[in-house]
N, C-alpha and C positions, 0 to 999 in steps of 0.2 A: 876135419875143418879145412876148407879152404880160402881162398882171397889171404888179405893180410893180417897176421897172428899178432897178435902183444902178449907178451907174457910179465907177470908177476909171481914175488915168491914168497910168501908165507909158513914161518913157525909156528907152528898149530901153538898159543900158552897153554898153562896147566886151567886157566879159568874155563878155556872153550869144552872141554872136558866133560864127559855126564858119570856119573857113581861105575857107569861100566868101564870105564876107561877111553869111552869111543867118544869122537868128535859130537858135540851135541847136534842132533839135522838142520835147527834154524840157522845155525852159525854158516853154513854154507854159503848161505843168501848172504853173510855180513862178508865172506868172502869174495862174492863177487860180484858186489858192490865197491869192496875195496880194488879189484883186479880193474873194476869198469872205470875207476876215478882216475887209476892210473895209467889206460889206456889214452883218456881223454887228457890228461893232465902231457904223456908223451907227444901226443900230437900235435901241442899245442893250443889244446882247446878246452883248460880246464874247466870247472864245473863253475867255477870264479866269475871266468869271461865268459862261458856259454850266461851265466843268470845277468851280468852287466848289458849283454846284448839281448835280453829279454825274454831269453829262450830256457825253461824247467822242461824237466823228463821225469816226470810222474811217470811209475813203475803202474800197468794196467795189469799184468799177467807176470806170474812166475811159477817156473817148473824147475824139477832137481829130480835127478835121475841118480840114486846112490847104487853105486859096484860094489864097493870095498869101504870099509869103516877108516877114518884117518884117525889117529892118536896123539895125544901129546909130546910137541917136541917135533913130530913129524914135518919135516920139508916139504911145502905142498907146491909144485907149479900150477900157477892158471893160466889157462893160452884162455883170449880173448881176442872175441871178433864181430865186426856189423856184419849181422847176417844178410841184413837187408832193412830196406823202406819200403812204405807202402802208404802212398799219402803222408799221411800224418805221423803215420808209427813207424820206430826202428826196434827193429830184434837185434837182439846181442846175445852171440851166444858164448857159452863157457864149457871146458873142461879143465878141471881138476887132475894132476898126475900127483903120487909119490915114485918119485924115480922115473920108472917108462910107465908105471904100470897106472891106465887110468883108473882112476876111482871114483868120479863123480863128474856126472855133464847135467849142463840146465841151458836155458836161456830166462831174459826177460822181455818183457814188450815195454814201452815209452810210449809216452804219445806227448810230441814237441806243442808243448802251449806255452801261451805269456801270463808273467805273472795273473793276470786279471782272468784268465779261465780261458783264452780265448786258441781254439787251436790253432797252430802253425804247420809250414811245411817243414821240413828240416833242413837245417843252414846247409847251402853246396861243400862245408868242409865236412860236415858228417858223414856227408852220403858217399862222398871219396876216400874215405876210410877204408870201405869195401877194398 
């Protein structure tokens, strides 16, 4: 990952959990959905005021790359980053650490529209995120 990282830190609960002991695979996504709130939430551009100034990020694509299983309890880093725009769409990508050791990368795609369906460009603070 390069440009500029945001990280967030998450306690795997015992709910996220599957009968094996391992991280269940959707929760990932709830993962980094939570890392992506609080990248935008640091920047100043919560999810609050990006929808006040009329701007949604419907999620068009997602991917999850699993290394390693994460457990209950586990201390999980997300680094988070705009990978880019392109037109209308931002990708955001993520990886997952316990410790050093990574265990899980994804991104998502967005594509910036207003409430009524209507697509946008994406605000100049977004794209300076990068």
């Amino acid at each position: 990952m390069g440009d500029r990282i945001f990280r967030h830190t998450v306690r795997v609960p015992y709910a996220h959990s599957d009968q094996m002991g391992f991280v269940y695979y959707a929760n990932y996504f709830v993962y980094f959905e939570m890392a992506r709130s609080e990248m935008l939430r640091e920047a100043g551009l919560p999810y609050t005021e990006l929808e006040k100034r009329g701007v949604m990020l419907p999620v068009v694509e997602a991917h999850c790359d699993y290394r390693k299983a994460a457990h209950y309890d586990d201390l999980l880093d997300i680094r988070t980053r705009i990978a880019g725009t392109e037109g209308p769409k931002l990708r955001i990508e993520y990886q997952i650490f316990r410790g050093e050791q990574p265990i899980v990368e994804g991104y998502t795609l967005h594509v910036c529209m207003s409430p009524a369906g209507k697509v946008l460009r994406p605000l100049p603070e977004l794209v300076s995120l990068r």
